[in-house]
C-alpha positions in Angstrom: 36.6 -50.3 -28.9 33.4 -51.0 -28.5 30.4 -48.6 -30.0 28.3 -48.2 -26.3 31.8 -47.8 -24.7 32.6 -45.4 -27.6 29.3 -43.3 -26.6 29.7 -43.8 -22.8 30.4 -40.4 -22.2 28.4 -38.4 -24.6 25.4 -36.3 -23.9 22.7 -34.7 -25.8 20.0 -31.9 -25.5 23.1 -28.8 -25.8 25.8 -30.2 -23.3 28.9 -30.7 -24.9 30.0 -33.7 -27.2 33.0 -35.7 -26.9 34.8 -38.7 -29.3 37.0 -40.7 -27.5 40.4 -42.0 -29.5 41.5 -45.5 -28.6 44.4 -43.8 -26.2 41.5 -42.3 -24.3 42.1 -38.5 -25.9 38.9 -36.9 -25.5 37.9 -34.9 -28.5 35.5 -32.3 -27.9 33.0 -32.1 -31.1 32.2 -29.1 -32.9 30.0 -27.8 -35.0 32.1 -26.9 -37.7 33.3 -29.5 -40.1 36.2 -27.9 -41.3 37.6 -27.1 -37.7 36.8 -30.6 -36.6 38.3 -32.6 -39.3 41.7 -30.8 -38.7 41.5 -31.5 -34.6 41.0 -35.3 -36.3 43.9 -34.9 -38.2 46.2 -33.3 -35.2 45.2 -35.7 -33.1 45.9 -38.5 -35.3 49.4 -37.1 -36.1 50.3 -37.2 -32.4 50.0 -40.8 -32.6 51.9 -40.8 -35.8 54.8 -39.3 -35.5 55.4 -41.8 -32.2 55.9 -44.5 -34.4 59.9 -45.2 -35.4 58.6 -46.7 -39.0 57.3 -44.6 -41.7 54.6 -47.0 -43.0 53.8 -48.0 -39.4 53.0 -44.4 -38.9 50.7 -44.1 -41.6 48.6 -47.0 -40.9 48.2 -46.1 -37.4 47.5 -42.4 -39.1 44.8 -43.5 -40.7 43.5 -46.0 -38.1 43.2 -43.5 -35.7 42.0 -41.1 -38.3 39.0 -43.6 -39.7 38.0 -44.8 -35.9 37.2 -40.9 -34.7 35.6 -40.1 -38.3 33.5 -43.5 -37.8 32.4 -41.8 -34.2 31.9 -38.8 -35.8 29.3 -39.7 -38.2 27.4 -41.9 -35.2 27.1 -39.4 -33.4 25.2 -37.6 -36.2 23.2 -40.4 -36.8 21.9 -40.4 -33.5 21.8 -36.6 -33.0 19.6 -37.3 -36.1 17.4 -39.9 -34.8 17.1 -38.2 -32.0 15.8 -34.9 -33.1 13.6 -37.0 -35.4 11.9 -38.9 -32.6 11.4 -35.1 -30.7 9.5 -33.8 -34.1 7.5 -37.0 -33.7 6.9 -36.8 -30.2 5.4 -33.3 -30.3 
């Protein structure tokens, strides 16, 4: 998936914040880290417990799993920048 398609449907300045998992599962993205690593992990279960073979399963687990986390942290990087460029701005 592609990183502008990733971000297609994100918004900033206090609207809500979604992920999007290669199955097109929105994720909605909150504020607390505990919380949203375990609607990482759900999610990502979903898709493994579809799979018939065990190892099969975990490797999609934990592709599914490192592609949300990898949108995850871009999204704080440019919630970061973002605010950054605001303080400059002012």
């Amino acid at each position: 998936m592609q990183k502008k398609e990733m971000f297609s449907n994100l918004s900033f300045g206090g609207k809500l914040q979604t992920i999007r998992c290669e199955c097109g599962q929105k994720i909605l993205v909150i504020p607390d880290v505990k919380e949203m690593g375990h609607a990482i992990e759900s999610h990502a279960e979903k898709h493994r417990e579809k799979e018939r073979i065990p190892d099969k399963g975990n490797s999609t687990f934990e592709r599914i799993q490192d592609s949300l986390i990898e949108q995850l942290l871009d999204l704080a990087s440019l919630e970061g920048e973002r605010e950054k460029s605001n303080l400059i701005l002012r």
